[in-house]
C-alpha positions in Angstrom: 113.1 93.7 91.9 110.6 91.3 94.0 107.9 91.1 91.7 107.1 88.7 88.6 103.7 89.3 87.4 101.0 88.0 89.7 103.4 86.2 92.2 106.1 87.6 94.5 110.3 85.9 93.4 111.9 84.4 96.0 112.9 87.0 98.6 114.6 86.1 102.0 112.8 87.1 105.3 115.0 89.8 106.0 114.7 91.0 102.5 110.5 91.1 102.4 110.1 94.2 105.3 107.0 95.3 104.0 104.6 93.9 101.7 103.1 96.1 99.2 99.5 94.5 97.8 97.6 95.8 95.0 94.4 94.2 92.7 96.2 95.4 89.5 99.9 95.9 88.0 99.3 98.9 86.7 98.7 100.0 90.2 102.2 99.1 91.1 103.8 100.7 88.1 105.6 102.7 89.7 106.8 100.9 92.6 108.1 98.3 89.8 111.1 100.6 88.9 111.5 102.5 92.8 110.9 99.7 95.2 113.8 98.8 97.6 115.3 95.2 98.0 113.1 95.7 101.8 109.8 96.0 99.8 108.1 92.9 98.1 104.7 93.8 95.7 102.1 91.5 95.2 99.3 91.5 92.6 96.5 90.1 94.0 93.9 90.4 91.5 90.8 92.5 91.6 88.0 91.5 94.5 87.5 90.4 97.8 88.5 86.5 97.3 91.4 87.2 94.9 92.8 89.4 97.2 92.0 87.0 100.3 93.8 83.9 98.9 96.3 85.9 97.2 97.6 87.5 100.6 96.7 84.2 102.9 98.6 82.0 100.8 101.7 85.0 100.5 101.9 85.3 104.5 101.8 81.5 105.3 104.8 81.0 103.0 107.0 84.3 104.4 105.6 87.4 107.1 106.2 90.9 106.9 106.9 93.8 109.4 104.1 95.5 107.5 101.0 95.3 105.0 100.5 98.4 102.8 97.3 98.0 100.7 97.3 100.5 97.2 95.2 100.7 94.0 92.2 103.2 92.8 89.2 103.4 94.1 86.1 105.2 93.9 85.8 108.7 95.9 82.1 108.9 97.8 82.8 112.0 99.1 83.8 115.5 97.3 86.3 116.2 99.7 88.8 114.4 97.0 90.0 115.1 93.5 91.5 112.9 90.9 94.9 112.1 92.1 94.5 112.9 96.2 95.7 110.4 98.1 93.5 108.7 101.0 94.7 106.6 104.0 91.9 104.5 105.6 91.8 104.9 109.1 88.6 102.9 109.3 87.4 99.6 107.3 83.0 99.7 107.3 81.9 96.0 107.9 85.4 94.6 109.3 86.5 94.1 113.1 89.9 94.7 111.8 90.9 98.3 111.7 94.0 100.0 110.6 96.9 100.5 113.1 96.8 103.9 115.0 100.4 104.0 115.3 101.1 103.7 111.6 98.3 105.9 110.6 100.0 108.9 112.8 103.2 107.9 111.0 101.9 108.2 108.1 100.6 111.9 108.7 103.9 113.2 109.3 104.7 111.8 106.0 105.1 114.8 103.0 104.6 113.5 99.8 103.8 116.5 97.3 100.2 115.5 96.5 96.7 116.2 99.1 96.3 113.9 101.9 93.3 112.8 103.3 92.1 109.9 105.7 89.0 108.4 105.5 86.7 105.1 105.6 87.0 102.6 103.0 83.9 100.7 101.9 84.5 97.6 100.0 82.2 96.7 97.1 81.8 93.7 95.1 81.7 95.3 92.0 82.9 98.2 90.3 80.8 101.8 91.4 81.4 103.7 88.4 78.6 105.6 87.9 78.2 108.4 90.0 74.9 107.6 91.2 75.9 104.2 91.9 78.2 106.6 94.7 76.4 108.6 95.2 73.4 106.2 96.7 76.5 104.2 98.5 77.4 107.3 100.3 74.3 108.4 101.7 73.8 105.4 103.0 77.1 105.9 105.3 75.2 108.7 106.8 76.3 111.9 107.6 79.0 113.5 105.4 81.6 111.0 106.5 84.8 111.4 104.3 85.2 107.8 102.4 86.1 106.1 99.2 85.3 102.6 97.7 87.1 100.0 96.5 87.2 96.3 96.1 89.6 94.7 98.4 90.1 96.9 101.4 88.0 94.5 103.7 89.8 91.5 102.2 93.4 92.2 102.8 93.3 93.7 106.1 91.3 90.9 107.6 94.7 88.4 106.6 96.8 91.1 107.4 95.5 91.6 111.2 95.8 88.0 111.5 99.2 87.7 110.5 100.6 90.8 112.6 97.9 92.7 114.7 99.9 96.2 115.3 101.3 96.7 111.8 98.7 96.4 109.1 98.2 100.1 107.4 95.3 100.2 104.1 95.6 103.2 101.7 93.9 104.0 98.4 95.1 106.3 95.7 91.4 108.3 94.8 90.5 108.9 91.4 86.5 110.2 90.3 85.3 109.8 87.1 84.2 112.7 85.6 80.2 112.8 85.4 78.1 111.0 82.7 
C-alpha cells in the first residue's frame, strides 16, 4: 500500500495514477486496506495551509493523472443526510473549479449510497454548531445545495496548477445532530 502515515512511500510515476488527498487518516480508512497499486493517499492535515503545502510539495516531487479530494464536512443544506455523498461541482471563492468531464463521469458512477453535487465552501475553522451553518448558508443565498469543509479551496488551487483538466473535489457529508 502507498501510504505511511502523513507522507506518501515511494511509488513509481506509473504507479501513482491518481492521487487520493484527505485532512485526516481516519478519512482514508478505508482506502488503506482497498486502494490499488494505481492510487497513492496522502494525509494532508486539517486546514487550508496544511493541505496547500502538503499537496504543493507532493506534486513537485511526482504528478498524477488525477486529484481526488475526500474527508467530512459540514452539510449547509438539508438536501443531505449523514452518510450521502457530495461531489463539488463548484469551489465559492476560487477561480479553479472542478473538471466538467470528470464530474459527468462521476455521475454515471453507482456506488450504493445518495449522490449529490453541490458547492463547497471552505472554512477556517470547524462549523459545528448548526447555527454556525446555518448563518453560513444563508449567506450563499438562495437555497443553493452546499456543504463545508476545510480544505476544498486549498487543494484544488495546487491541483489546477499541476494538471488543469483532471482535478475532481468530493466530500463525504455528515450533520451533526442538533444541540
Amino acid at each position: 500500500m502507498p501510504y505511511a502515515g502523513s507522507k506518501p512511500m515511494a511509488t513509481s510515476r506509473a504507479e501513482a495514477d491518481i492521487l487520493v488527498v484527505a485532512a485526516m487518516s481516519r478519512e482514508l480508512t478505508a482506502l488503506k486496506r482497498a486502494a490499488p497499486r494505481s492510487v497513492t493517499l496522502l494525509e494532508t492535515g486539517e486546514g487550508v495551509a496544511n493541505a496547500e503545502r502538503s499537496l504543493e510539495s507532493r506534486l513537485e516531487r511526482e504528478i498524477s493523472r488525477a486529484v481526488l479530494s475526500i474527508g467530512f464536512a459540514g452539510a449547509l443544506s438539508t438536501a443531505f443526510e449523514i452518510g450521502d455523498l457530495v461531489i463539488a461541482n463548484k469551489i465559492h471563492d476560487s477561480q479553479a473549479q472542478p473538471d466538467a468531464a470528470l464530474l459527468k463521469s462521476a455521475a454515471a458512477i453507482k456506488t450504493g449510497w445518495p449522490l449529490h453535487f453541490g458547492s463547497a465552501v471552505t472554512s477556517d475553522t470547524i462549523l459545528w454548531q448548526k447555527v454556525q451553518k446555518s448563518q453560513l448558508a444563508s449567506s450563499l443565498g438562495t437555497d443553493e445545495v452546499s456543504f463545508v469543509d476545510m480544505e476544498s479551496t486549498a487543494v484544488l488551487r495546487p491541483a489546477r496548477g499541476a494538471f488543469p483538466d483532471r482535478s475532481l473535489n468530493h466530500r463525504l457529508i455528515r450533520r451533526r445532530p442538533p444541540n
